[in-house]
N, C-alpha and C positions, 0 to 999 in steps of 0.2 A: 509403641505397643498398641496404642490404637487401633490403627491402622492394620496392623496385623491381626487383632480381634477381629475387626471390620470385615477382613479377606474371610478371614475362619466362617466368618458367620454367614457369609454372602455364598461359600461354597454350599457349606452342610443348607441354607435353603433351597439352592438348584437343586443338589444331588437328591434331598428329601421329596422336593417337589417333582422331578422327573421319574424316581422309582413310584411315587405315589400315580403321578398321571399315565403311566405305560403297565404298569403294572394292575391297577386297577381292574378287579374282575378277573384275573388270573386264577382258575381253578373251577369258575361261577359258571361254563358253559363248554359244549362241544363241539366239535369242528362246524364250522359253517360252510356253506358255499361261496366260490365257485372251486375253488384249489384244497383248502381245510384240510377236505372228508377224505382228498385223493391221495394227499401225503399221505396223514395219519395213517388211513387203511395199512397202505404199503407198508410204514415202520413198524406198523403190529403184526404184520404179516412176516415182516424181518424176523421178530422177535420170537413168533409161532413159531417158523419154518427152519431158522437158524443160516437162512442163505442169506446174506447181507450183502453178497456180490450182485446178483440179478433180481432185481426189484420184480414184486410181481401188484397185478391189480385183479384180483379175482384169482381164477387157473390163468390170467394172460402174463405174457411179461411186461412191463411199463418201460417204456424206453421216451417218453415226451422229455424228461430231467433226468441230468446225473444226480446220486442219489444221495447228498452232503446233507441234506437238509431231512430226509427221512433215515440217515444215521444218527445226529443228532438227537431227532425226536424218541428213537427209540431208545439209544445209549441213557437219553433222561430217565424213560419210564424205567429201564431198567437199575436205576438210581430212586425214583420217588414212588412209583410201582401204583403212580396214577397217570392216566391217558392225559387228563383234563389240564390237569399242569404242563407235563411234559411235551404235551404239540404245540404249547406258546412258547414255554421258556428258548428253544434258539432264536424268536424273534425279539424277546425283550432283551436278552442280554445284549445279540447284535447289535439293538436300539444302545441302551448304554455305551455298548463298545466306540459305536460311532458317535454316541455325544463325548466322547472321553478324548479320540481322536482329535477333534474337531476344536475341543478346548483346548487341549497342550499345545497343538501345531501353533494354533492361534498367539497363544502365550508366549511359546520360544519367537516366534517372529515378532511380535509387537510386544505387550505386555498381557500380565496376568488378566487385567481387567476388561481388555478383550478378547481373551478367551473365556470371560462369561460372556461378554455381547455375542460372539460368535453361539457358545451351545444355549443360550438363550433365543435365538433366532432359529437355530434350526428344533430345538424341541418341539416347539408350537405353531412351527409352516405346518399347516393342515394332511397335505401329504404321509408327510415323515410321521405324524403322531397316527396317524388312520394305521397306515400298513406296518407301522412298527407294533398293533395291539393286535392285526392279524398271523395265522401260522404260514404266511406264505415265505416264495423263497425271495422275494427280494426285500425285505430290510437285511437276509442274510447278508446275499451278493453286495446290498448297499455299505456293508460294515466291511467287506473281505477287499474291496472297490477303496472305501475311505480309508481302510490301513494302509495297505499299498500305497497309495499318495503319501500318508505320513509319513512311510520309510523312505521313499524315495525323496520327498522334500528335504526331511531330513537333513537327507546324504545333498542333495542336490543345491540346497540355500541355506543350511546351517553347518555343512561338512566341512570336509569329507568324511562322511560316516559309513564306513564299508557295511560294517554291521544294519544297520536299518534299510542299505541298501540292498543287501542280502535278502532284509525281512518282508520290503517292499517285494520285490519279485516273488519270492516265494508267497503271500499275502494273494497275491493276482492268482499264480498258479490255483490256490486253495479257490477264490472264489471265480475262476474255470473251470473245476468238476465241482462247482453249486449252479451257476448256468454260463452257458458259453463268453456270455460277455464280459466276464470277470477279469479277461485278458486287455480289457481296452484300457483299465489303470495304467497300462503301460505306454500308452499314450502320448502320457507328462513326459516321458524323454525329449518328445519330438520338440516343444516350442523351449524346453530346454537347450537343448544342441542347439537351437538356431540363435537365442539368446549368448549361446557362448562362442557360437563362432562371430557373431557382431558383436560383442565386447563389452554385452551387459556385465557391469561389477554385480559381484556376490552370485555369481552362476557358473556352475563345472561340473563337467562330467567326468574325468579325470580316466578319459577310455585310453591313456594307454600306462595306468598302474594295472598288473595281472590282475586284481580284486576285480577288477571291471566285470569280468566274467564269471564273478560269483553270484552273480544276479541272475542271467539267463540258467543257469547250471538248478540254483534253488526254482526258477519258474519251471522247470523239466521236471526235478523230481519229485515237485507238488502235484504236479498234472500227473506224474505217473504211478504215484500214488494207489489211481484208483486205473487207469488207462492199462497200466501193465498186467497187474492180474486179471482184469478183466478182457483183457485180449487174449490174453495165452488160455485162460480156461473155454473162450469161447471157442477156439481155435482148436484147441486139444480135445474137447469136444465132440465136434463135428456134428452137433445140432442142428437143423433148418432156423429153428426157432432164435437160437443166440447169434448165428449169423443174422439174420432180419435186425436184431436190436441192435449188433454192431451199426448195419449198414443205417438204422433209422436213427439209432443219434449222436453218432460219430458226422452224417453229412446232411440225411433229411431233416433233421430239428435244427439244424447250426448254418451250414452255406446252404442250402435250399432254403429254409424257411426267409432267410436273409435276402438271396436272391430272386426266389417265387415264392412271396407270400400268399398263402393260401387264405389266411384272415385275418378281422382285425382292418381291413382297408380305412384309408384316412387318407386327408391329402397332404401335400408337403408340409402344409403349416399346422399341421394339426398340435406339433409341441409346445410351440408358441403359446397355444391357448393353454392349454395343461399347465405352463409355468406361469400363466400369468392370472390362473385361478385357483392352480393346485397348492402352488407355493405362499400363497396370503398369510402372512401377513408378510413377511420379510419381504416379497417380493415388490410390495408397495414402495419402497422406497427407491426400485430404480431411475425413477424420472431424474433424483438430483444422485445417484450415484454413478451413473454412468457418463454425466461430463467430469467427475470427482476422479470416474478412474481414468478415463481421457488424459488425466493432468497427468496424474502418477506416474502412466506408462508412458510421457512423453520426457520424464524424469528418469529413464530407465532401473524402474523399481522392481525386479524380477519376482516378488513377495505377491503379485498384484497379476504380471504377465501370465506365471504357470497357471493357476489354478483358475483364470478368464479365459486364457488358452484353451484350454482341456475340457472346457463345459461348454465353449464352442466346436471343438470339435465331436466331442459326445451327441450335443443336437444335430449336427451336421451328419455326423454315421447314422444316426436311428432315423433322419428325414427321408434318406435315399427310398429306403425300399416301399411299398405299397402297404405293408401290416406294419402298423404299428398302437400301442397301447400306452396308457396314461404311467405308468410305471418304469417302463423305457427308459425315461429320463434322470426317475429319482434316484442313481447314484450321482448326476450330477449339483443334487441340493445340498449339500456337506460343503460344497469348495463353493458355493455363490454366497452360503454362509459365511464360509471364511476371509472371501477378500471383501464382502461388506460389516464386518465386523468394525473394523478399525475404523470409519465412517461413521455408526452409528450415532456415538455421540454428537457431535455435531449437525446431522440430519434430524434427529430427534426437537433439535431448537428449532428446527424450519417452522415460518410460520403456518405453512399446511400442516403439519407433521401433528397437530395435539387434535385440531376438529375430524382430521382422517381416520385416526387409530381410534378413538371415541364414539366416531360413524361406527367405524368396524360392529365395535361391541356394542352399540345398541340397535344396532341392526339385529344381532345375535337376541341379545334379550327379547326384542320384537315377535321374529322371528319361534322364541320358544315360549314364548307366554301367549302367542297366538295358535301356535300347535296345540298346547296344553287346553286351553278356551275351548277350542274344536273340539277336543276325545273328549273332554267332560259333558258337553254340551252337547254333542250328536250332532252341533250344526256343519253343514258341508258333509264331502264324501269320504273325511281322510279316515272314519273310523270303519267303513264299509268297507275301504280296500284293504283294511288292515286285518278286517277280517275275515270277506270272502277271497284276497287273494293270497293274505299271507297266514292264512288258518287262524290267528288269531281268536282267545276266547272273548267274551265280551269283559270278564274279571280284568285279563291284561293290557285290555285298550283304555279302563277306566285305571288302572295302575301307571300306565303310561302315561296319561293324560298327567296326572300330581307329579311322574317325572320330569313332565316337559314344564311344568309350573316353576318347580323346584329350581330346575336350572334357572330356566328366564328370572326367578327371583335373587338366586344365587348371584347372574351376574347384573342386574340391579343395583343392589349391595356393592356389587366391586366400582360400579360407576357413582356410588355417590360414596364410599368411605377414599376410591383411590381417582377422586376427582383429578387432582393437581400432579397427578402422575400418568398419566395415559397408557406408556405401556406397562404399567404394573396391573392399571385396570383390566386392559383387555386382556396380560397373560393370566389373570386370577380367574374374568369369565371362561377363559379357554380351559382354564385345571379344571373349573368345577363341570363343564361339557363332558370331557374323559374319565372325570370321576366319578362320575355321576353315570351314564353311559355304563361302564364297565360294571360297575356295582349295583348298579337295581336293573339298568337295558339288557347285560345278560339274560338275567335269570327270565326276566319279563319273556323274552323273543326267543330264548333259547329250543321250546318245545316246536313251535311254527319253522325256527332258522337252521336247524340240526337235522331235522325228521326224527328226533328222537319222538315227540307224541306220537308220530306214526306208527313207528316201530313199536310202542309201548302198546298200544292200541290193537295195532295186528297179532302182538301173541297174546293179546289177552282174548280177541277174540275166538282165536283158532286151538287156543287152549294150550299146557305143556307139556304134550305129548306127540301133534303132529309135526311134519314138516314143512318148510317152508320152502318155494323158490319163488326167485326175483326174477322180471321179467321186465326189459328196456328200465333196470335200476340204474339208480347212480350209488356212487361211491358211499355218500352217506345211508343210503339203505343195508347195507352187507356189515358196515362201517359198525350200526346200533342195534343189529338185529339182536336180539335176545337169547337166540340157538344159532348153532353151524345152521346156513342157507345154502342151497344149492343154486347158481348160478351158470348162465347157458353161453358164455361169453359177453363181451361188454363191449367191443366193433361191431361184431355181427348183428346184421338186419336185425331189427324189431321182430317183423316176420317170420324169420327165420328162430330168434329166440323162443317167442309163442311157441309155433309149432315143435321142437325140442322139449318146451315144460309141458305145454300138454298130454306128448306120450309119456314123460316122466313121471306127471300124476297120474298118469292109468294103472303107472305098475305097482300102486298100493292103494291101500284104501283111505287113510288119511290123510293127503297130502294138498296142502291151499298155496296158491301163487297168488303173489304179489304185485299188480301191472300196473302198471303208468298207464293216466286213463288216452292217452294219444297213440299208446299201441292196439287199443282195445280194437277188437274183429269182430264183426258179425255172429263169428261160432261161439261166441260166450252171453249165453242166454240174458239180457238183461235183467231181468225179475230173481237170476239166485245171485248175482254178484253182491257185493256188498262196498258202503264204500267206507275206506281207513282213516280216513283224514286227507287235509291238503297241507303239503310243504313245500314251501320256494316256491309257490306260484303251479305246484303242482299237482292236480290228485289225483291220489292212489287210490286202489280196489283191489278189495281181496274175493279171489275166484275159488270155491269150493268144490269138493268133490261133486262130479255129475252136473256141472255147469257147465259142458261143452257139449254144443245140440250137434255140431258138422265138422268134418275136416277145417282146419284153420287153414283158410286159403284166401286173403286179403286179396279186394279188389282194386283196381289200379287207383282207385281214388286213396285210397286204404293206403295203398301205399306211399302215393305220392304225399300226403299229410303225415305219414307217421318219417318217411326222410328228412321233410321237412323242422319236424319236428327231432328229429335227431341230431340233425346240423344242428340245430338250436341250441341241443346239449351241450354237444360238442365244442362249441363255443362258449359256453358258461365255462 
């Protein structure tokens, strides 16, 4: 009976502790850069326009993502009937979904108890907690990635279980129209079959019962899901425009981008670093887990083969091409979770293993009690950049500062009540980081990290009666504007935009744009512009009626600064 309390208890504190540290700050702010503002926009735009087949971003179509993930966001709000909630919630549950994965799998192969080591390691790899508390699309893909594997394990080292192998497939299909890679879950067949044709025990594919083909049949009708009526309308159609989106991310976002990377350049090793920085702490323990699994697989342990397999091939696919990003990789942190789970304990006695994890987290406390010193104190430049480059008030950086105190004090505390426990210490400094973060670092950052100050700022100036257009905007400007904005495209030239709001403001009389000050041209008189604020490192200015002395006709410098500064975007 114990013992089974014991379980009870050791559960309800993960699962407490993991909705608390992901969940934190859920509802306290609004989309952020760089991804956030572009989703959102589009799932509100879904919900405006009622087209949920062809995503738009302004009047454009958005064809860089299929669009799982701005269904999602909107299907929420049209459930909780706020923004603010609804563009997190498909990441945190993802998040869940994928620690829930990662603990059963774990459990059915070893034991219960390591599948808490196992979602214990992966909760607090730094990685996994950062992009699971952002709205982007991979902790989606990351959860749609980690089921797949489940189902297929399943069937593959616990089977034969047709059914999970059914789910597995269909699982990948889902997280292929979230983003292209979703399909590399599929993968785990390959060191599979080769395990089975050499004679590893506890490994079959069992490809010639007809179920076999119940797998491929559910990865078709997941993909076609959204593939089929999205073809035939475009088709049926006969648009310029839906052809271009067919052709841009059906083969330019998916085998082009693959094959000619256009950004993102890095060189082969670049994942390497990612896992061996991104991934901390779990990661720490490779040095003695890697002759541990040595042993295993020379044991023909298949529990250990597939899911070591599969995260080498994963690094190996995303090395090849020239673009590559820190994200890439992270569907493969779930399964490095999982086959060093059953390890743990044992590692954990290493005589390195208590002064390392202990390093860890007073490095951490260091680190945020020295932050905090600084914003209080004015001494150094951290509070100048926070406020001329990230708009920041002077109220939020002295707010800040008792944040960064707070933590550093927080895990203080964790190092001297969870001395003789090391990793209890450092996952307690890591909760109070995320909880803390989400819960006062929102609201704190949110007016500088949104452009919502901006936007608050520019209708108050311009009053609520004129209108607005944007001009070389991003997403989160349209995103929080306050009224319908008029918008000149969001490809098109800088250049080219200016001159479109220009004559658009002639044809009334109250009419102010909104410019990004790296589109700004000669023809907008410096002395009546005005400036809105700075967000993301960028500022804005609001251009008034009769603030334009010339034709807007940018000079070649003009230009070359403001492409340059476009790529820029574009790349955020």
């Amino acid at each position: 009976m114990a013992i089974r309390d014991l379980r009870k208890h050791d559960y309800w504190l993960f699962w407490t502790l993991a909705v608390l540290v992901l969940g934190a700050g859920l509802g306290l702010r609004d989309p952020w850069p760089a991804d956030e503002p572009r989703f959102a926009l589009v799932a509100r735009q879904m919900v405006e326009s009622g087209n949920w087949l062809f995503p738009h971003r302004g009047t454009e179509l958005y064809s860089d993502k299929p669009p799982m993930l701005m269904w999602l966001q909107a299907a929420f709000f049209t459930v909780t009937a706020n923004w603010r909630i609804a563009f997190l919630l498909p990441s945190f549950l993802a998040a869940l979904g994928t620690l829930w994965c990662v603990q059963d799998l774990a459990g059915r192969l070893w034991t219960r108890r390591v599948g808490l080591y196992a979602s214990w390691a992966l909760l607090f790899a730094f990685q996994f907690t950062w992009q699971s508390k952002k709205a982007q699309i991979d902790p989606l893909v990351t959860f749609f990635i980690t089921l797949a594997n489940y189902g297929l394990l399943r069937h593959l080292l616990l089977g034969p279980s047709w059914r999970w192998w059914t789910l597995g497939w269909a699982a990948a299909g889902l997280g292929t129209i979230t983003k292209g890679v979703g399909a590399l879950a599929l993968l785990m067949v390959l060191p599979a079959a080769i395990a089975s044709l050499r004679g590893w025990p506890g490994v079959r594919l069992h490809v010639r019962d007809w179920r076999f083909w119940l797998g491929p049949l559910a990865f078709l009708a997941a993909v076609g899901a959204w593939l089929v009526p999205v073809v035939a309308v475009a088709l049926s159609q006969g648009l310029p425009e839906y052809r271009e989106y067919l052709d841009d991310i059906l083969f330019r976002q998916t085998a082009k981008r693959y094959s000619q990377s256009w950004d993102h350049h890095q060189p082969p090793w670049y994942h390497l670093g990612v896992m061996a920085t991104m991934w901390i702490p779990p990661v720490l323990a490779l040095p003695w887990a890697i002759p541990a699994w040595r042993r295993r697989l020379r044991r023909l342990d298949p529990r250990y083969l597939l899911p070591l397999a599969w995260w080498l091939l994963i690094v190996v696919f995303f090395s090849i091409p020239d673009g590559k990003r820190d994200v890439y990789v992270m569907p493969a942190l779930p399964m490095m979770c999982l086959a060093l789970a059953p390890l743990l304990p044992g590692l954990l006695r290493r005589r390195l293993a208590r002064p390392l994890l202990l390093g860890l987290a007073a490095v951490l406390v260091l680190v945020f009690l020295a932050g905090g010193a600084s914003l209080l104190s004015g001494a150094g430049s951290l509070d100048e950049r926070l406020s001329e480059q990230r708009g920041l008030d002077p109220h939020a950086v002295v707010a800040g500062g008792w944040m960064l105190l707070a933590i550093g004090a927080w895990g203080l505390a964790c190092l001297l009540v969870f001395r003789h426990r090391v990793a209890a210490a450092l996952f307690g400094t890591l909760a109070g980081v995320w909880t803390l973060y989400g819960l006062v670092g929102y609201p704190l950052l949110n007016d500088a990290s949104s452009a919502r100050g901006v936007m608050r700022e520019a209708g108050r100036r311009i009053g609520p009666d004129a209108e607005l257009g944007l001009v070389a905007w991003k997403e989160q400007n349209l995103l929080m504007a306050d009224r319908p904005a008029t918008t000149f495209g969001f490809r098109r030239r800088w250049e080219e935009q200016l001159q479109l709001a220009v004559a658009w403001q002639g044809q009334a009389t109250d009419r102010w744009l909104l410019v990004q000050e790296a589109a700004l041209e000669r023809c907008l008189h410096p002395d009546r512009i005005e400036l809105a604020g700075i967000s993301n490192r960028r500022r804005w200015w609001l251009v008034p009626p009769g603030a334009v002395d010339e034709p807007c006709e940018a000079t070649e410098e003009e230009r070359a600064r403001a492409a340059a500064e476009q790529g820029r975007d574009r790349d955020d």
